[in-house]
C-alpha positions in Angstrom: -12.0 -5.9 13.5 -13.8 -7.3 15.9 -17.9 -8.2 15.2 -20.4 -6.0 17.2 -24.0 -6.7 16.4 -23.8 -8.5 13.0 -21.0 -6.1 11.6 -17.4 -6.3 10.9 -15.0 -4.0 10.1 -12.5 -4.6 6.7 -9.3 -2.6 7.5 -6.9 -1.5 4.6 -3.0 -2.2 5.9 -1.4 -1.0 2.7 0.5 -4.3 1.4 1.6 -3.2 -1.9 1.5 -7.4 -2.7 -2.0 -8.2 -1.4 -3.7 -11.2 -4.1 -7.0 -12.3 -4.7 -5.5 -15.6 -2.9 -4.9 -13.6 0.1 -7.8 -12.1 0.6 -9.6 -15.0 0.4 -8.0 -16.8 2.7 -9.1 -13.9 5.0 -12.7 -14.3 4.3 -12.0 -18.5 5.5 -10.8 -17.1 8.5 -13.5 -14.5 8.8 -16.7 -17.1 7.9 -15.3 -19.3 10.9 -15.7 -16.5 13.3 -18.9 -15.0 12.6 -22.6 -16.6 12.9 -24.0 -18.1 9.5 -27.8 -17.5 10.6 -27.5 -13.8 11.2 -26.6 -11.2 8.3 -23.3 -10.0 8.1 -22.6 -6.1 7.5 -19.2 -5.3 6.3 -17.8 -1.7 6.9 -14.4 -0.7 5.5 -11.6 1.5 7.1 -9.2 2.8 4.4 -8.2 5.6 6.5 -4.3 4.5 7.2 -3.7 6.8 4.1 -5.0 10.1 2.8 -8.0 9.7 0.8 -6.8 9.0 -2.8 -6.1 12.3 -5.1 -3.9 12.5 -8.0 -0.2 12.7 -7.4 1.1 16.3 -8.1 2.3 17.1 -11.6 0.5 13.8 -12.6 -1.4 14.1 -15.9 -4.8 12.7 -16.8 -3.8 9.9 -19.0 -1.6 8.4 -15.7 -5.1 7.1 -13.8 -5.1 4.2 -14.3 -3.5 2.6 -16.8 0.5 4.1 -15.6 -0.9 4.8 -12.0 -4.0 3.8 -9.8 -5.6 5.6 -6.8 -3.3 4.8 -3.8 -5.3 3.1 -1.5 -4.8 1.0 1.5 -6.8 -1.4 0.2 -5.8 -2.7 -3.0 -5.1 -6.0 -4.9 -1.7 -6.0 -6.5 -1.4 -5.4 -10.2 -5.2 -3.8 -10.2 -4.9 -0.4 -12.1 -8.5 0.4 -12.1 -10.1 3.5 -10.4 -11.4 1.5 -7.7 -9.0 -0.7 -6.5 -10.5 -0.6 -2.6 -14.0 -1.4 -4.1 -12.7 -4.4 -6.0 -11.3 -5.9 -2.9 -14.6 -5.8 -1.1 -16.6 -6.7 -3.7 -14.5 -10.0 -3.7 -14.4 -10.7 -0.2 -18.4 -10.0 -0.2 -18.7 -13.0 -2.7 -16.1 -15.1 -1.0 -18.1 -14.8 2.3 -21.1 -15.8 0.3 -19.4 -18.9 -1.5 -18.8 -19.9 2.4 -22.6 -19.7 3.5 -22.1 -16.0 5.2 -24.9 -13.6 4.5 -22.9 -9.9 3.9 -23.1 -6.9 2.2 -21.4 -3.8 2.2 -22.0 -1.3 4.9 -20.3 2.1 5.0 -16.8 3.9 6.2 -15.4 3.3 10.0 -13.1 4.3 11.7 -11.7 1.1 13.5 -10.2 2.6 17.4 -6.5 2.3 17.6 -6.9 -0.3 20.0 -9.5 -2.6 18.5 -8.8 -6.4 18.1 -8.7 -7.9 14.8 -10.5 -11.2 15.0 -8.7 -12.2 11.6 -5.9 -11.2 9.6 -3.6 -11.7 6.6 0.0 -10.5 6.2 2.3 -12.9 4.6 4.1 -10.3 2.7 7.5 -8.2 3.5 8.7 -4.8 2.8 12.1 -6.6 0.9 9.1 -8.7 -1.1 7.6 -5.3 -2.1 11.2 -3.4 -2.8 11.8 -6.5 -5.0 9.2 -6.7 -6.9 8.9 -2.8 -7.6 12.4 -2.6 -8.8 12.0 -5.8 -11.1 9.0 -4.5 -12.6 8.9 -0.6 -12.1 5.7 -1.4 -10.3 4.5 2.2 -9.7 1.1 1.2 -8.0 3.7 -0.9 -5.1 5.7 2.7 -5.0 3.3 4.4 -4.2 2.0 2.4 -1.6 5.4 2.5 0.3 5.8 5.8 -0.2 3.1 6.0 2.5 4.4 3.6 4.3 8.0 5.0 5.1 5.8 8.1 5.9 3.7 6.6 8.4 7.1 4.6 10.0 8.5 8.1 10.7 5.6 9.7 11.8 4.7 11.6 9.0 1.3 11.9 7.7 0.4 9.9 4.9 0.0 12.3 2.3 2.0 13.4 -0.8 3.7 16.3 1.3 4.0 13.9 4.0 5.4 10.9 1.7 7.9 13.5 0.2 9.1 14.6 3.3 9.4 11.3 5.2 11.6 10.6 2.1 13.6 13.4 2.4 14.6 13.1 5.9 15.9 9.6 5.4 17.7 10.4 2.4 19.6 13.0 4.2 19.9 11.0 7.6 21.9 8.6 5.0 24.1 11.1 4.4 22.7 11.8 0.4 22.2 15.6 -0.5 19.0 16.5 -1.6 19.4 20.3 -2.5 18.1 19.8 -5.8 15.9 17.1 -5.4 12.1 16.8 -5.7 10.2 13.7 -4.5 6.6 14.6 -5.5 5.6 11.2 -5.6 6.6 7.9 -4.7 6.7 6.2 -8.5 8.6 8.8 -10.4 5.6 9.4 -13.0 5.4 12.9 -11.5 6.2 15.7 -14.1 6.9 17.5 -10.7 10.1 15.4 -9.9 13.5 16.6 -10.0 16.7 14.3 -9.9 20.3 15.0 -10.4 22.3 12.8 -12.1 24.8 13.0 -9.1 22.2 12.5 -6.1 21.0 9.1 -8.2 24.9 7.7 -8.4 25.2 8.6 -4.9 22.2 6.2 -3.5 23.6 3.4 -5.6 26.7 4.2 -4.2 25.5 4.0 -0.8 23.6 0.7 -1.2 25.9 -1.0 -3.5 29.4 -0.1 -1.9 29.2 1.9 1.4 26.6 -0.4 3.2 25.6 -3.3 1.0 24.3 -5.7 3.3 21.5 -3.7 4.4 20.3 -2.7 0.9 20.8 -6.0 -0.7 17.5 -6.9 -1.7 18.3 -4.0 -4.2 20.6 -5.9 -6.0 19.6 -9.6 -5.7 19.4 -11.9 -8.9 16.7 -10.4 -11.4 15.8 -7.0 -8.8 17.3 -4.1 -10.1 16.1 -3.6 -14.1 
């Protein structure tokens, strides 16, 4: 966001596929923007989603070797406890590499309006969808569980996530009577899927409208 009195502001955008690679890249962009003779302060806004809690009906073994923390901010592949932190702590030291003095200020709300002076987003929701079916990535799951909540303006939270999730199932015509979406992953001892309502969704993207769902089933997607 845009520098005010030697401070800038890192805002989390939730892509499930964001690399050490990308971020600095950002912090290149970043270092050419702000003054090298004046200390940088670096807050962070990770409120796009609901501070992190466990998933319900997750167990204690999940964090973070099966699950991490869903964060906006997060490098891919990182299940650690502090995925946000890790982030920061790297573009902190890339900034340094590049001459910029910065440290690590405190939580901000960036306004809805603000300019970014920088940002990164090479990354697509079919690149995310590919990549989670491929692997069973739960950590990129979970991230776009938020993410369909927030693109149907539902809060992003787990009762918001499940909803959001919900709603579309059924505006595609699949019945969800007995289903229970209490996370995004699947690793939820709380979830509840038929047999029935999991042949009819790859029914629906296979058959009935393929060409939308197709990244589904490209080459090496689908396990």
């Amino acid at each position: 966001s845009e520098p005010s009195a030697g401070r800038i502001v890192l805002q989390g955008g939730g892509d499930p596929l964001l690399t050490k690679k990308n971020v600095k890249e950002l912090a290149v962009k970043t270092a050419a923007l702000v003054d090298h003779t004046q200390p940088l302060v670096v807050d962070t806004d990770l409120n796009r989603f609901a501070p992190p809690t466990n998933g319900p009906g997750w167990t204690k073994g999940y964090v973070p070797s099966v699950v991490s923390p869903v964060s906006p901010l997060a490098l891919y592949g990182d299940y650690t406890r502090t995925p946000a932190e890790h982030v920061v702590t790297l573009f902190l030291q890339e900034l340094t590499h590049l001459g910029v003095t910065a440290t690590q200020g405190s939580e901000f709300d960036v306004a809805a309006d603000a300019i970014a002076i920088a940002s990164v987003s090479p990354h697509t929701v079919a690149d995310a969808v590919h990549l989670m079916l491929l692997d069973s990535e739960n950590n990129v799951a979970e991230i776009l569980f938020r993410q369909v909540a927030l693109a149907t303006m539902h809060p992003a939270t787990w009762q918001g996530a499940s909803e959001a999730a919900i709603a579309n199932l059924n505006l595609l015509g699949i019945n969800t009577m007995n289903l229970t979406l209490a996370d995004g992953s699947g690793v939820s001892r709380s979830d509840r899927l038929t047999a029935m309502t999991l042949a009819n969704v790859l029914r629906l993207t296979s058959t009935t409208d393929p060409a939308r769902f197709s990244v589904m089933f490209e080459p090496g997607a689908m396990p």
